[in-house]
Backbone as a ProteinNet text record, in pm:
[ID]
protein_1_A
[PRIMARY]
XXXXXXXXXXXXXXXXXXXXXXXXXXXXXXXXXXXXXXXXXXXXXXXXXXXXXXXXXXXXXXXXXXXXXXXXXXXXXXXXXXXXXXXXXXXXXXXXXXXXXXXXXXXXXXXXXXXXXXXXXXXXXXXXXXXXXXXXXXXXXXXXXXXXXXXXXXXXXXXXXXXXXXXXXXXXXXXXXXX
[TERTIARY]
-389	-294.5	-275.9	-222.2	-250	-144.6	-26.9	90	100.5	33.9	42.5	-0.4	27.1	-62.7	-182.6	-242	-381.8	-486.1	-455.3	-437.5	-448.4	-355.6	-336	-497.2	-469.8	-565.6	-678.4	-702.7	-885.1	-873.4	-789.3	-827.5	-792.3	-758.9	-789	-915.4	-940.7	-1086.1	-1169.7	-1197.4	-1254.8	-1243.3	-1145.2	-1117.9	-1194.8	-1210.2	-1275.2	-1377.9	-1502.9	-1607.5	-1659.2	-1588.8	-1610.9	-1754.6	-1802.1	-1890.4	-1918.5	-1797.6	-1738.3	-1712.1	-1701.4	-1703.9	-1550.2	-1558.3	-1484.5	-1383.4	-1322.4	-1226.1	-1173.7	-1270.5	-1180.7	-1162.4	-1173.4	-1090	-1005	-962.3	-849	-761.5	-846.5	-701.9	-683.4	-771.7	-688.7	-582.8	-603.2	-530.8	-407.2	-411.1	-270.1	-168.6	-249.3	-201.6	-97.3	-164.7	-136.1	-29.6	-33.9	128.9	208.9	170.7	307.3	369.9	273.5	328.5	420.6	338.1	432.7	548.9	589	757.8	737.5	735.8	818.7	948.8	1039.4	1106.2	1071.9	981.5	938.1	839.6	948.1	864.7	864.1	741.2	693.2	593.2	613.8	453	391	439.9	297.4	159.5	104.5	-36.4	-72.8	6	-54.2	-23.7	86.7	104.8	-60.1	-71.4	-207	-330.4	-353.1	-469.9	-447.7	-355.5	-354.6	-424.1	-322.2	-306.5	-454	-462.5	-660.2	-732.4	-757.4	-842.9	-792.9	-675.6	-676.1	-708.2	-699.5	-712.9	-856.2	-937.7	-1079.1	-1071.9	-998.5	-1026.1	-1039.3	-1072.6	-1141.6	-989.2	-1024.3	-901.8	-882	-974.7	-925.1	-854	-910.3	-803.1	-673.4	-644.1	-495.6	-424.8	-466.1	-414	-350.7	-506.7	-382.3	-314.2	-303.9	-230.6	-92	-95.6	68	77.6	5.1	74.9	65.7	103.3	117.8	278	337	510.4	529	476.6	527.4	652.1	700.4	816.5	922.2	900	1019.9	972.5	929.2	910.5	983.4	999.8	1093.4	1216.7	1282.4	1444.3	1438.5	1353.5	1367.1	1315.2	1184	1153.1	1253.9	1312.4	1406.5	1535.4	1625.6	1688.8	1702.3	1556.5	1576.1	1537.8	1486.2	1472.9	1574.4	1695.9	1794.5	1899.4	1871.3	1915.1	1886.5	1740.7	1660	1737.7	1734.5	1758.9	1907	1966.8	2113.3	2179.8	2095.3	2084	2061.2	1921.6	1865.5	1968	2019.4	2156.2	2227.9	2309.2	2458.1	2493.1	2428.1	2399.3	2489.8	2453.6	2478.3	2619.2	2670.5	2810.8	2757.6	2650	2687.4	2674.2	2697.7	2739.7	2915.1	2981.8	3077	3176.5	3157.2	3265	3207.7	3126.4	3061.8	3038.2	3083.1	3063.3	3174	3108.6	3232.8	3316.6	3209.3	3289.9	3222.5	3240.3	3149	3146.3	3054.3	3005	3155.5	3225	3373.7	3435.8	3455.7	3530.5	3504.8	3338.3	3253.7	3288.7	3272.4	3260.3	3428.4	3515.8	3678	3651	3629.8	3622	3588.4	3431.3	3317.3	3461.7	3507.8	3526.8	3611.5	3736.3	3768.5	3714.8	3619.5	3479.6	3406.4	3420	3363.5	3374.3	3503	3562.3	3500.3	3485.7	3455.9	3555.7	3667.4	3781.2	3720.5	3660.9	3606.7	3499.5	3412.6	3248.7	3253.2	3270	3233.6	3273.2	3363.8	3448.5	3378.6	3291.9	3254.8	3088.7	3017	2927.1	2913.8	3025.6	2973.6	3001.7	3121.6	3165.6	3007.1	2925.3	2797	2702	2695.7	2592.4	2579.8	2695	2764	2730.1	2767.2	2737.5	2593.1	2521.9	2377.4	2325.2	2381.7	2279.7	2380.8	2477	2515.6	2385.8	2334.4	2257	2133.5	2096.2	1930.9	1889.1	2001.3	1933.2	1875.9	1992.4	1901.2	1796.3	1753	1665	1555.4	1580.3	1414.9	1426.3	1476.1	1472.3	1402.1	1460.5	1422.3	1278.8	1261.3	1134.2	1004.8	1041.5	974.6	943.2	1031.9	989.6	925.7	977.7	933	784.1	743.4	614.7	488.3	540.4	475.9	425.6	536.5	554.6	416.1	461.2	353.3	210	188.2	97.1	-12.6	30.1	7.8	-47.8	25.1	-18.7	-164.7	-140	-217.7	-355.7	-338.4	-469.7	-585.9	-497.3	-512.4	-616.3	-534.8	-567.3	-671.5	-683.6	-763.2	-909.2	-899.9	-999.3	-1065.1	-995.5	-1052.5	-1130.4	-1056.8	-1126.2	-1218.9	-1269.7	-1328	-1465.5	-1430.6	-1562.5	-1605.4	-1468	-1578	-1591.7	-1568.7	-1625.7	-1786.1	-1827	-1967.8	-2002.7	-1973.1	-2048.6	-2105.9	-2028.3	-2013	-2149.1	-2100.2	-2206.5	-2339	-2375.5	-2435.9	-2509.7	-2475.7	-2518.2	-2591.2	-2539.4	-2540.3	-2681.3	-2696.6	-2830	-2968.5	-2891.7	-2984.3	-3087	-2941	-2969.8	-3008.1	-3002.9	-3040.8	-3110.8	-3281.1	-3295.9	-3322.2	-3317	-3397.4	-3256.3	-3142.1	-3009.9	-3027.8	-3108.4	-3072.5	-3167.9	-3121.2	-3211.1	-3173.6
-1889.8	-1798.1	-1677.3	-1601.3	-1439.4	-1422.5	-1486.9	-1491	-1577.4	-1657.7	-1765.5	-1692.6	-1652.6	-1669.3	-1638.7	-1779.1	-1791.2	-1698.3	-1684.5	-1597.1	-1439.3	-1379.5	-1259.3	-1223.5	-1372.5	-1359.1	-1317.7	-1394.3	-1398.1	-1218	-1226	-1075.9	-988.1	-971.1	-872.1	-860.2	-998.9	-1045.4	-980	-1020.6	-952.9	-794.7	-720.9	-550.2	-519.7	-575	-556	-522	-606.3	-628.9	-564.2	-433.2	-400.2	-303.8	-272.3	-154.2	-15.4	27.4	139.8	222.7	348.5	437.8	359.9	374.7	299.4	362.9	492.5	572.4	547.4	539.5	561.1	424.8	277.1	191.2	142.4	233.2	242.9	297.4	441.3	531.7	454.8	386.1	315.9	177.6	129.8	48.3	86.7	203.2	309.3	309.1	393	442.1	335	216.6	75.8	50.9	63.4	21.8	98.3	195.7	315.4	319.2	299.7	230.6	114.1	39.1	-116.2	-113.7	12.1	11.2	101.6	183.2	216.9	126.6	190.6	86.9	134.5	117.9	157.3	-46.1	-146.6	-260.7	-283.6	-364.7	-393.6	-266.7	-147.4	-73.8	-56.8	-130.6	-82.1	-87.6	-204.7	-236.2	-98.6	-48.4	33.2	195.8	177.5	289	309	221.5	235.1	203.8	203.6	241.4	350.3	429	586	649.4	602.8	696.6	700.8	525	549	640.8	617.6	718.1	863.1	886.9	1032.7	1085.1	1036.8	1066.9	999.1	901.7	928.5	809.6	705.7	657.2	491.9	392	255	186.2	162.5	115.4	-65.6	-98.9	-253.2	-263.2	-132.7	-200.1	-127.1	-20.7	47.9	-90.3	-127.1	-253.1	-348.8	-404.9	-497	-447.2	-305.2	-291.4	-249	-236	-274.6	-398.5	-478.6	-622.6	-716.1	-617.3	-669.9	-708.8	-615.9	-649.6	-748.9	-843.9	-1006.5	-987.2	-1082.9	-1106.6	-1150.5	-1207.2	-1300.1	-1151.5	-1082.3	-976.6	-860.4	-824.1	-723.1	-723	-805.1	-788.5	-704.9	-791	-751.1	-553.7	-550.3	-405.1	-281.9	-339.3	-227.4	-251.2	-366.3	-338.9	-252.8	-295.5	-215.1	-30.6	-25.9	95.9	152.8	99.7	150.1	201.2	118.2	177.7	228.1	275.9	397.9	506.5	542	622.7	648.6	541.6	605.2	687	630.5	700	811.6	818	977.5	1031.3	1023.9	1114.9	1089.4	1065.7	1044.1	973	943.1	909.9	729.4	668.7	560.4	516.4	633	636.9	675.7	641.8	764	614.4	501.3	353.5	323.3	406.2	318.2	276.1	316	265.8	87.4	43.8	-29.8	-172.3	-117.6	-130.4	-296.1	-419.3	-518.2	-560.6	-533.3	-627.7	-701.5	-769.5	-886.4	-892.3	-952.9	-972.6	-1010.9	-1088.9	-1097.6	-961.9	-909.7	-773.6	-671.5	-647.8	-548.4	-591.3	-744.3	-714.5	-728	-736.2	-710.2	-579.1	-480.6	-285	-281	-353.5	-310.7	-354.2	-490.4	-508	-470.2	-364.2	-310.5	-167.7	-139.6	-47.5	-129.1	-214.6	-342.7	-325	-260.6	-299.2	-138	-170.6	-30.5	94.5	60.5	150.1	279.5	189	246.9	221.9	279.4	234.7	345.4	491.5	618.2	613.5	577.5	565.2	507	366.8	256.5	334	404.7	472	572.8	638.2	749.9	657.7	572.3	541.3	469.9	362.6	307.6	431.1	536.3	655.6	708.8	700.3	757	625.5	532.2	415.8	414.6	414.3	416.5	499.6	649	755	756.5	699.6	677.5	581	482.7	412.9	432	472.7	496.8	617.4	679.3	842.5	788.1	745.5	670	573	505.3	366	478.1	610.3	709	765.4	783.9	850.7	752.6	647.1	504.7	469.1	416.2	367.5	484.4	604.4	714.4	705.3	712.2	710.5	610.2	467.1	328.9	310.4	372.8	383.1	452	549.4	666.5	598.2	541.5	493.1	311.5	266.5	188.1	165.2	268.2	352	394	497.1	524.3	442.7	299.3	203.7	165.3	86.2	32.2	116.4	246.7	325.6	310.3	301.8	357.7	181.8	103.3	-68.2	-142.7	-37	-123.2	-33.1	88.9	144.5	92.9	51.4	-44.5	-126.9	-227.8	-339.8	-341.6	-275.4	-245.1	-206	-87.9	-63.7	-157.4	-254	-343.5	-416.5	-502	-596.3	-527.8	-392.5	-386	-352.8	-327.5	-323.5	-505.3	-576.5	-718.2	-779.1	-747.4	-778.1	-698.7	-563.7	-498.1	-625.1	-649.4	-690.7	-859.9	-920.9	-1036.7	-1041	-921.9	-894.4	-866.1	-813	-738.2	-864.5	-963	-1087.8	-1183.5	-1251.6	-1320.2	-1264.6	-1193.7	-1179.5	-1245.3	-1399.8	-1493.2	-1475.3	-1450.6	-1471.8	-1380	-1255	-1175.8	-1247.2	-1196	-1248.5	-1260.6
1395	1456.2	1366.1	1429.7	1384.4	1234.6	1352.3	1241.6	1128.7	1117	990.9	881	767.2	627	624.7	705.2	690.6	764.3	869.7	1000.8	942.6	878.3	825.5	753.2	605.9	527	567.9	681	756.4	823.1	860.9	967.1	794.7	722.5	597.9	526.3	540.7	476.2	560.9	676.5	771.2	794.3	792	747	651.4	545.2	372.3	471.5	535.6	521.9	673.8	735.4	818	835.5	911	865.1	845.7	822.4	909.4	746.6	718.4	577.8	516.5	416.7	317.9	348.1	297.6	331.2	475.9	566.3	723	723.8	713.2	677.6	591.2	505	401.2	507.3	502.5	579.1	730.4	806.1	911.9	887.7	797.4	707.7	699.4	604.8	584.9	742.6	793.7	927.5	957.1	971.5	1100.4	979.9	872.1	784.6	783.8	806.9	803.7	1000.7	1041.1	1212.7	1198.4	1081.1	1129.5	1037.5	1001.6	913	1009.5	1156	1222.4	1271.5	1328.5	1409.6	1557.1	1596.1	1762.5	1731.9	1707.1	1755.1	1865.9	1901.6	2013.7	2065.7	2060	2042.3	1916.1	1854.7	1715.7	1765.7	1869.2	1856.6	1973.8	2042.8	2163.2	2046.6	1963.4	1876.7	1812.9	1743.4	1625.6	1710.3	1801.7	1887.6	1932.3	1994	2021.1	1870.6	1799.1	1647.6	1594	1570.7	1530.6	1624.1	1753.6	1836.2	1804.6	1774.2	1804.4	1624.4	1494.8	1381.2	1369.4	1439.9	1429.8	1322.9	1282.7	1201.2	1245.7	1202.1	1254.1	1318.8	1412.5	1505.8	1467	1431.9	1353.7	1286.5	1189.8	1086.2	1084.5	1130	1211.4	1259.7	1361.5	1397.8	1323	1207.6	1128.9	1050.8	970.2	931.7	1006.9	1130.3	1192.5	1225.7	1190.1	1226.8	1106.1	968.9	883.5	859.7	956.9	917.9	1055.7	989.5	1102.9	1113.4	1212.2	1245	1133.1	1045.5	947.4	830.1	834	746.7	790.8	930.8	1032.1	1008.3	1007.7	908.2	770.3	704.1	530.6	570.8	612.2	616	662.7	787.4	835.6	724.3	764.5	620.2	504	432.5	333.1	375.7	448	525.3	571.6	621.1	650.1	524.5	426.2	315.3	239.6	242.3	162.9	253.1	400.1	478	410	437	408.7	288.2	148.7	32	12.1	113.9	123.1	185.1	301.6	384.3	318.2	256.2	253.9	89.3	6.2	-72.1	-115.6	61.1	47	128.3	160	259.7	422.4	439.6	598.5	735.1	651.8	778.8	725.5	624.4	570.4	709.6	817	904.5	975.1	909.8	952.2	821.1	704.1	548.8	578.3	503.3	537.2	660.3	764.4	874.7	962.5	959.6	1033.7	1171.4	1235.5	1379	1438.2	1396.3	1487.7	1505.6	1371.3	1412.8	1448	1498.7	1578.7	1698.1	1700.7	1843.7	1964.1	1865.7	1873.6	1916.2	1838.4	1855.1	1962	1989.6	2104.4	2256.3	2226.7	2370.7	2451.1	2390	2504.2	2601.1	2534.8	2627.5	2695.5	2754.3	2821.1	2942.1	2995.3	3090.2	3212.1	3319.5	3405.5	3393.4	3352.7	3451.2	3188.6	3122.6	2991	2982.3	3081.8	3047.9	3008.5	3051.6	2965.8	2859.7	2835	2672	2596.2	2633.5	2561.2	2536.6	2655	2625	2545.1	2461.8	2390	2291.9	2247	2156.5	2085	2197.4	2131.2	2108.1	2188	2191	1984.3	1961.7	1859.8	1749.5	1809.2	1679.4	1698.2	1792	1778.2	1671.8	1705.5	1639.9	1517.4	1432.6	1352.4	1255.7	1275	1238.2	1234	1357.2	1354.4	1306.5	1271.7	1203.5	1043.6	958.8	861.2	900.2	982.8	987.1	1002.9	1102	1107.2	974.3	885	769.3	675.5	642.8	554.3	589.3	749.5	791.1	774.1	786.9	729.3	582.9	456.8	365.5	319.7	377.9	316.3	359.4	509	535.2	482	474.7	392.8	253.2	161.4	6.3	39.9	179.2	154.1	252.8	354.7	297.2	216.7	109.7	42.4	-77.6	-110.8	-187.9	-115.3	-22.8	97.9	99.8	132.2	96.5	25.6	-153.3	-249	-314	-241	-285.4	-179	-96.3	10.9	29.2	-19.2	-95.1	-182.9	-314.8	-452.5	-344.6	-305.6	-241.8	-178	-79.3	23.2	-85.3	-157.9	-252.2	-345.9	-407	-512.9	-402.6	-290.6	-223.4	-171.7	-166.9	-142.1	-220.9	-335.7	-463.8	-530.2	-473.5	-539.1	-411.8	-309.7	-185.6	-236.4	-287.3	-323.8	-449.4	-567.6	-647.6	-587.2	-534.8	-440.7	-407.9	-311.4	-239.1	-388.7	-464.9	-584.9	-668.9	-707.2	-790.1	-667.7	-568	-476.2	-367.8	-366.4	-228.4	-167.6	-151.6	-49.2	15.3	5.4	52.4	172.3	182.2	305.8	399.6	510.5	650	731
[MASK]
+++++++++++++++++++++++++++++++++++++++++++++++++++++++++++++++++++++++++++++++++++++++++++++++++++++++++++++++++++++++++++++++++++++++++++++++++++++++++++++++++++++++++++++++++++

């Protein structure tokens, strides 16, 4: 399975050893990680197939690299994304109305906008808590993507080249091995 560990491992292993220029499977690599710290889940895989086709770069590995932020990994990423974002705006204040209160006492606030006779009321009031939040989570998931990325590139490059340099030598010292 895709999502297990093991699963991941094989489809990376398999990226390494694609056939495609070293660079354009780094940089599709990149791409598909800086997609999968978007918060647009649930299109990453239709995201990083546009994105590969239209930047020209290997659409495999775009792919796994957005489906490197599994599910039990999607909390921790936005999270901390939301609080890179918020640092950058606000320098760590711009949720404080939200700072220490728990799911009981949100949803105390939320429920008297519940009711029809305050659905407009209750609609700006969430319109407002929405874009209260998600302005840092696009700020955070932006930088945190970008920052890994950029690693991702830089490491899946190495790899990609010593794995055909190592395949390279393989063939050099063993030729009965090709065929």
């Amino acid at each position: 399975m895709l999502w297990s560990g093991r699963g991941m491992i094989r489809r990376l292993t398999a990226v390494l050893h694609l056939g495609d220029v070293p660079w354009k499977i780094a940089l599709g690599l990149a791409v598909g990680v800086f997609i999968g710290c978007t918060p647009f889940y649930g299109l990453h895989t239709l995201l990083a197939i546009v994105v590969a086709f239209a930047l020209r770069v290997n659409r495999v590995a775009t792919v796994t690299g957005a489906w490197l932020n599994l599910p039990w990994f999607a909390p921790f990423v936005y999270g901390f994304s939301l609080k890179v974002g918020e640092f950058i705006l606000s320098g760590g204040k711009g949720l404080e109305s939200l700072s220490g209160k728990g799911l009981v006492e949100l949803a105390t606030a939320i429920r008297p906008y519940l009711s029809f006779e305050r659905f407009r009321e209750g609609f700006l009031a969430s319109s407002k808590l929405l874009f209260v939040a998600s302005t840092p989570l696009f700020v955070g998931t932006t930088v945190v993507g970008i920052a890994a990325g950029l690693v991702t590139y830089f490491v899946a490059l190495g790899a990609i080249r010593e794995v055909r340099r190592m395949g390279h030598l393989d063939r050099t010292q063993n030729p009965a091995r090709e065929g």
